[in-house]
N, C-alpha and C positions, 0 to 999 in steps of 0.2 A: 362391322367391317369397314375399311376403305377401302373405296372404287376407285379406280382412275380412271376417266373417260376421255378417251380420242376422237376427234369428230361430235363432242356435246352441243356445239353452237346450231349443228343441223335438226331436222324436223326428229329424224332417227332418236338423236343424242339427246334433244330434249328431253324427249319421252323418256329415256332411258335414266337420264338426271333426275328427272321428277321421280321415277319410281325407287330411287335408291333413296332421296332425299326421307319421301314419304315412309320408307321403311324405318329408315331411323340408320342408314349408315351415312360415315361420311364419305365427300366426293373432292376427288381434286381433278380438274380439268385443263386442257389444252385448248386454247384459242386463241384466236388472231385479233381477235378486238373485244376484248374484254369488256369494252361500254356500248355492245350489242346485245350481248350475253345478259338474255331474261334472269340466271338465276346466280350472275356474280358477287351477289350479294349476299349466298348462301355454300357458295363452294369456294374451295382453292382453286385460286385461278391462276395460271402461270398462262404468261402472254409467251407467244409463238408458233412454229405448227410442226409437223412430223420429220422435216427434213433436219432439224435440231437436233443432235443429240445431248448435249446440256439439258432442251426444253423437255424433253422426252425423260429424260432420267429422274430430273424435277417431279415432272407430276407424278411418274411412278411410286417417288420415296414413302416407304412405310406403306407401301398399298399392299392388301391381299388379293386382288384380282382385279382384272381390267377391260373394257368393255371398250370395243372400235365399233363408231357405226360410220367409219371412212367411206368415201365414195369418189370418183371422180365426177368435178364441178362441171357437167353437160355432156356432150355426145364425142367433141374429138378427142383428139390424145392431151391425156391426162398422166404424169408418173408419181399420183398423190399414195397409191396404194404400192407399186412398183418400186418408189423407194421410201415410204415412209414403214410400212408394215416390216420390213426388216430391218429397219434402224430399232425399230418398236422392240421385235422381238431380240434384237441381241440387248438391248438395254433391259429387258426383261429376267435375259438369261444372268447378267451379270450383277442384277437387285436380287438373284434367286425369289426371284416369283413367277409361279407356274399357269397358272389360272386364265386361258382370254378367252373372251366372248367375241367375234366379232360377225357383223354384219355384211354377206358377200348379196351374190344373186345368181339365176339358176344358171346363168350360161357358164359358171364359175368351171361346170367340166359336163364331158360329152355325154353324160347320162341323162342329161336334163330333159327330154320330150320321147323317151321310151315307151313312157305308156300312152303316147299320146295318138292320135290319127295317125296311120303313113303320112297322109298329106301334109299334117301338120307340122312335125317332125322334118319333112323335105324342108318346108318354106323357113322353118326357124332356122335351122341347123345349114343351110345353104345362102339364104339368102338376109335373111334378118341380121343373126352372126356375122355375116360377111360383109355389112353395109352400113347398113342405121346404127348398131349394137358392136360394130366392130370394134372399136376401141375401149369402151367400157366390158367388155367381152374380156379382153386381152388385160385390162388391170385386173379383174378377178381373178383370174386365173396364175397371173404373179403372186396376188394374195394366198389362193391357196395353195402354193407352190411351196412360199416361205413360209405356211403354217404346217403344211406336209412332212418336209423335213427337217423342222424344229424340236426339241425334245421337248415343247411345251405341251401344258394341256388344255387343249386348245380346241372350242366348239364354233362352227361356221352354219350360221342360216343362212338357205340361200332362197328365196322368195322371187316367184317370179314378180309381175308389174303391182308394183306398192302404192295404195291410196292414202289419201291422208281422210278417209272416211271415218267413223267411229268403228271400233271394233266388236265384231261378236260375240270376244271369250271363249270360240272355238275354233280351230287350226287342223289340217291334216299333215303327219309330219312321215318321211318317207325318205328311209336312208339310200336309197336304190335309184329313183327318179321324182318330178313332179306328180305327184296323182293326179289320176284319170281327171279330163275336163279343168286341170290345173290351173286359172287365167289370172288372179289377182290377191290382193290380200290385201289389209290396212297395216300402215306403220304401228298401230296402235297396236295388232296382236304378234304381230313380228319383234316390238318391243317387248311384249309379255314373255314371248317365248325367251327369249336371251336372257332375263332379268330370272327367271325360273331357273335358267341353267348355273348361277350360284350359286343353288342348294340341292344340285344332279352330277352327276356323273354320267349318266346312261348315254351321255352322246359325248363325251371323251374323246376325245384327237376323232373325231368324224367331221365333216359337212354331210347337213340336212336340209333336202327340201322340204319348204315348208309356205302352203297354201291355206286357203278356204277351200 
């Protein structure tokens, strides 16, 4: 297969590049600086970033599915996902290719701490959200807004706080809210899970949380 990965330069994207590379598909990538990019020397690399649509159309060509691990770069206002994921997806629409995987997180929609304390649930959902998390809060939720009503086929992990720890190999995934006691996860299984979702369907135009 070809990949095309949005956001490859990140911790996310890496992982993600290595695990496609490792499989034996090819990869064609988006990035801003191409002589940072640990594995330019093994993908297509088209320099620029999601507000492109030339650069965006580029790395799609010939792809069979496409894998975003976008995010916004720190805590303020950010419109990397806001206007990038929909430029993404109508250049998507217009390659007729169906296929993305992308990487959101749990605040993506108001189901996210359901199963969790009342208390905890109060403090997330009132004050977290509303403060520390607000703006990276609010790109996700543009993210899945413009994957919602897209006719694509389109899977969203949404993980709450992400480590760059080594990973378990085991995940609980929970299309309803975070599971019980829900607090963290490694990039490394959150990559796993999305790279699996190439050869699944079972989460299909959904977002999933997905913990330790």
């Amino acid at each position: 297969m070809k990949i095309a990965i949005f956001g490859a330069s990140g911790t996310t994207g890496r992982l993600l590049t290595e695990k496609c590379l490792a499989a034996g598909h090819s990869v064609s990538a988006l990035v801003r600086t191409p002589a940072k990019f640990s594995y330019a020397d093994k993908v297509h690399v088209v320099r620029g970033d999601v507000f492109t649509p030339v650069a965006i159309a580029e790395t799609l060509r010939d792809a069979d599915a496409v894998f975003s691990a976008l995010g916004a770069r720190g805590l303020g206002e950010d419109h990397t996902l806001e206007r990038g994921i929909p430029l993404i997806v109508k250049e998507m629409i217009d390659a007729h290719i169906s296929r993305i995987i992308v990487l959101g997180s749990a605040g993506a929609l108001d189901t996210a701490m359901d199963k969790q304390f009342r208390w905890q649930k109060w403090i997330v959902e009132n004050i977290v959200y509303y403060t520390l998390l607000k703006w990276p809060v609010i790109a996700q939720r543009h993210q899945y807004a413009a994957l919602a009503t897209s006719p694509l086929d389109w899977t969203m992990a949404m993980p709450p706080m992400l480590t760059n720890s080594c990973g378990r190999g085991s995940v609980r995934v929970d299309p309803d809210a975070l599971p019980p006691f829900a607090a963290m996860i490694s990039r490394e299984d959150v990559a796993d899970f999305m790279f699996a979702q190439l050869t699944s369907n079972k989460w299909s135009r959904k977002a999933v949380y997905i913990s330790w």
